[in-house]
C-alpha positions as CSV (number, residue, x, y, z in Angstrom):
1,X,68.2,57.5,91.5
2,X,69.2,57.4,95.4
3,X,68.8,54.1,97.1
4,X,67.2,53.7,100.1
5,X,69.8,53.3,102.2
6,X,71.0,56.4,100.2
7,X,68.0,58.3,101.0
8,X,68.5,57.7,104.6
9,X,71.7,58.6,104.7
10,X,71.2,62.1,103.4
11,X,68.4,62.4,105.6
12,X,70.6,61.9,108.9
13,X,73.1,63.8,107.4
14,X,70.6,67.0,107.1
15,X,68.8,66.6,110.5
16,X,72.4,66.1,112.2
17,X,73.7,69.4,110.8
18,X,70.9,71.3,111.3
19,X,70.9,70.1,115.2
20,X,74.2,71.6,115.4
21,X,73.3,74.8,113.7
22,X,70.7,74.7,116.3
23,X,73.2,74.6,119.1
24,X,74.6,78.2,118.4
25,X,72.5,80.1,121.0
26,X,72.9,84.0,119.3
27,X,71.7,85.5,122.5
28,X,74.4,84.3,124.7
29,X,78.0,85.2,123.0
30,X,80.8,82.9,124.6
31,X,83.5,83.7,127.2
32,X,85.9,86.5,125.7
33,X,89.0,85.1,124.0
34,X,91.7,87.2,122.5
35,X,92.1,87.4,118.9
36,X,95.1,86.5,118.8
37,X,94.8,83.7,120.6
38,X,92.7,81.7,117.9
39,X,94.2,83.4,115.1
40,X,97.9,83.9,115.9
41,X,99.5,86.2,114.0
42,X,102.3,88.7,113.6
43,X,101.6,92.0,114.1
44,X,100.6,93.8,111.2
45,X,102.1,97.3,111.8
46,X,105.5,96.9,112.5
47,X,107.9,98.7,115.0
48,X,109.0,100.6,113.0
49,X,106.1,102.0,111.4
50,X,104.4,102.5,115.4
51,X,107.5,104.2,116.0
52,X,107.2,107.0,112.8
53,X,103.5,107.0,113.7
54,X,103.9,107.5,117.4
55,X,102.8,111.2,118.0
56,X,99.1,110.3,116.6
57,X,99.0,107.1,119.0
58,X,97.4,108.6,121.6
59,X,93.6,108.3,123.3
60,X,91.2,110.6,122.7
61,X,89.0,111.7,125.8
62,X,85.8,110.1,126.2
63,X,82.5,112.3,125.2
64,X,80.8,113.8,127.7
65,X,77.7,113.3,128.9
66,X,74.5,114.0,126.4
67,X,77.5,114.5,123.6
68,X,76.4,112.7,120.7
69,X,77.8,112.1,117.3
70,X,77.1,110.0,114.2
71,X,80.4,108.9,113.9
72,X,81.4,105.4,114.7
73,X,84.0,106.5,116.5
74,X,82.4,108.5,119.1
75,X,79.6,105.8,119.8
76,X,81.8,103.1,120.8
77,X,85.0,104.8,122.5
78,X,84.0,105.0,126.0
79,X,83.5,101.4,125.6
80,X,86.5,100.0,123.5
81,X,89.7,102.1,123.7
82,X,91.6,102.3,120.6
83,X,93.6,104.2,118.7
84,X,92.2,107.2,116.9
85,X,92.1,107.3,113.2
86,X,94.8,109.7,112.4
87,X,97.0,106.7,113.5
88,X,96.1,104.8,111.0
89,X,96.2,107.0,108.6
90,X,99.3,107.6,109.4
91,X,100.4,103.9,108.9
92,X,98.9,103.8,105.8
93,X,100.6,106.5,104.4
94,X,104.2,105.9,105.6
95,X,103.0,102.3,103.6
96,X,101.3,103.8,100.6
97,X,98.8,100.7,100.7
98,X,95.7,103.2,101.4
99,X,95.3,106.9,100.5
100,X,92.5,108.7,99.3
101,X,90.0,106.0,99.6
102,X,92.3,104.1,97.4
103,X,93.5,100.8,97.7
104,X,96.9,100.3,96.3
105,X,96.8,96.6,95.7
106,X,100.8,96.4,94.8
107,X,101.7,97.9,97.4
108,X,99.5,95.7,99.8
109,X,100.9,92.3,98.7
110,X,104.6,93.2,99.3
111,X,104.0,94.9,102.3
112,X,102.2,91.6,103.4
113,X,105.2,89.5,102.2
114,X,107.1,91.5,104.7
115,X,105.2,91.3,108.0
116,X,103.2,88.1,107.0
117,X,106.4,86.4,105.6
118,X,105.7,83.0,107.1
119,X,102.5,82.2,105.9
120,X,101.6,82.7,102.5
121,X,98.2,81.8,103.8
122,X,98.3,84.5,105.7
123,X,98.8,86.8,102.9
124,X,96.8,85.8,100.5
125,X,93.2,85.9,103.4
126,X,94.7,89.3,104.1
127,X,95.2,90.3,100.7
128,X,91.4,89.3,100.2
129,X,90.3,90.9,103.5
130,X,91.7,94.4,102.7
131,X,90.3,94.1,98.9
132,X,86.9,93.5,100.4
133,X,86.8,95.7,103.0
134,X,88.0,98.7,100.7
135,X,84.5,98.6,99.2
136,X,82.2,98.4,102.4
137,X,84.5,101.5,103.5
138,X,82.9,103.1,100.4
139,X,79.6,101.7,100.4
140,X,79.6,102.4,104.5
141,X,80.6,106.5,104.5
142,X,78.1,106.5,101.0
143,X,75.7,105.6,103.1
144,X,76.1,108.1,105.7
145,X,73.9,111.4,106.3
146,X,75.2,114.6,105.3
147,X,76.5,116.3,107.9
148,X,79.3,118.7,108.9
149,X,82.2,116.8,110.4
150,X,82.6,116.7,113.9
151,X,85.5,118.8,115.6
152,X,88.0,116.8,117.3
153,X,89.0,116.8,120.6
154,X,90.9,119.6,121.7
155,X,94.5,119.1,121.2
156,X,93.5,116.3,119.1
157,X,94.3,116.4,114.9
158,X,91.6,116.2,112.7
159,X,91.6,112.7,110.4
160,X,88.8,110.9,108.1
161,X,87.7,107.7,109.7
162,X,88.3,105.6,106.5
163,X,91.3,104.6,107.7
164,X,90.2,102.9,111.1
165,X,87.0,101.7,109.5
166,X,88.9,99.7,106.5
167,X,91.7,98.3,109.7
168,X,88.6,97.3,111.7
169,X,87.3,95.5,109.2
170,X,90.3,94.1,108.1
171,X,91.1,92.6,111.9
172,X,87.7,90.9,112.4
173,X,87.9,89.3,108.6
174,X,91.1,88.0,109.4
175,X,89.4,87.0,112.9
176,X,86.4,85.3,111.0
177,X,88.5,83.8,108.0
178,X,92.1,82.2,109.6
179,X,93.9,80.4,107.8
180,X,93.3,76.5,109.0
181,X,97.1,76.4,108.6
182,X,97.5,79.1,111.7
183,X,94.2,78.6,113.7
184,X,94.1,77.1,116.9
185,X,90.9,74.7,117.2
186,X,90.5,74.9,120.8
187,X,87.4,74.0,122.3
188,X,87.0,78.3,123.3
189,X,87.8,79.2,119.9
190,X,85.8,76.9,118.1
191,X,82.9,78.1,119.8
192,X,83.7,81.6,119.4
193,X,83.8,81.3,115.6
194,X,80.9,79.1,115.2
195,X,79.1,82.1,117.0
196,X,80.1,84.9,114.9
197,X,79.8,82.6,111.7
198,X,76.2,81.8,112.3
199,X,75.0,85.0,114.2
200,X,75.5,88.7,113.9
201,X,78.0,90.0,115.5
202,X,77.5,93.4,116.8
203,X,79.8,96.3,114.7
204,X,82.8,96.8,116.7
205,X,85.8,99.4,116.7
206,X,89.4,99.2,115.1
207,X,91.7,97.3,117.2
208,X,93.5,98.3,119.6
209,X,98.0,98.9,118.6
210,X,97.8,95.4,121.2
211,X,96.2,93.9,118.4
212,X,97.7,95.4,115.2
């Protein structure tokens, strides 16, 4: 059985973190900070593989006006350039770590031993971002309506969005979930993850070949 002094402890202890959770204001997202910044890392495509995948790094046009589309793509590309999927795709199959809606997990971990080399941190939150992501790729385009794919742009190759979905996702768990060895606990960053820890962050695109 506690002791008082016990008791009171605990009780301090609850009302002090729950005034911090407080803190975390979800309407107002902090001052922009690059990703890499916080969460310095090496670039996970290397030269190499930008320079084989090259010809599909380029920028689709934006929509025009009253265009719509149910892709993610589409919705947010006026707003966040980045490369189209057929990049990725690309980079994924020159790798053999993602084909067919398949994740080939050997493949994975020694491609990671090559780019993430210095931090077996790094590889392992990687490892376990890409194995998680795989299945909200799946459970994401399950969830999808039926309907016919949407043409690409003109001059543009056509490329499932699997790809870009499972980097995206991949890049803001990495974000979420650095290694403490790597992270940088500035003031800025701090706040920034405390604010997409404990509030929602709003679905973004893939990143950008800056940030891969």
């Amino acid at each position: 059985m506690l002791s008082k002094s016990q008791l009171l402890l605990l009780v301090v202890g609850f009302c002090l973190n729950a005034a911090v959770s407080a803190d975390v204001d979800c309407s107002k997202r902090p001052p922009f900070v690059s990703p890499k910044t916080c969460c310095p890392m090496p670039d996970f495509v290397t030269a190499e593989l930008k320079e084989k995948c090259i010809q599909f790094n380029v920028t689709a046009p934006p929509p025009k006006d009253g265009e719509a589309s149910g892709s993610f793509e589409s919705k947010r590309r006026h707003h966040h350039p980045h490369p189209p999927p057929c990049f990725f795709s690309c980079i994924f199959n020159e790798t053999g770590i993602y084909q067919n809606r398949n994740l080939d997990q050997d493949k994975l971990e020694s491609y990671l031993q090559v780019v993430f080399q210095d931090s077996s941190d790094l590889q392992t939150a990687a490892t376990q971002a890409f194995t998680t992501c795989a299945t909200k790729v799946v459970e994401f385009e399950a969830n999808l309506p039926a309907r016919p794919a949407p043409s690409p742009p003109p001059g543009m190759p056509f490329c499932p969005h699997d790809a870009g979905h499972l980097m995206g996702c991949v890049f803001r768990n990495l974000m979420k979930n650095c290694p403490d060895s790597i992270r940088n606990d500035s003031q800025e960053c701090s706040d920034m993850k405390e604010f997409f820890t404990k509030c929602k962050p709003p679905r973004g695109p893939p990143p950008s070949t800056e940030d891969v």
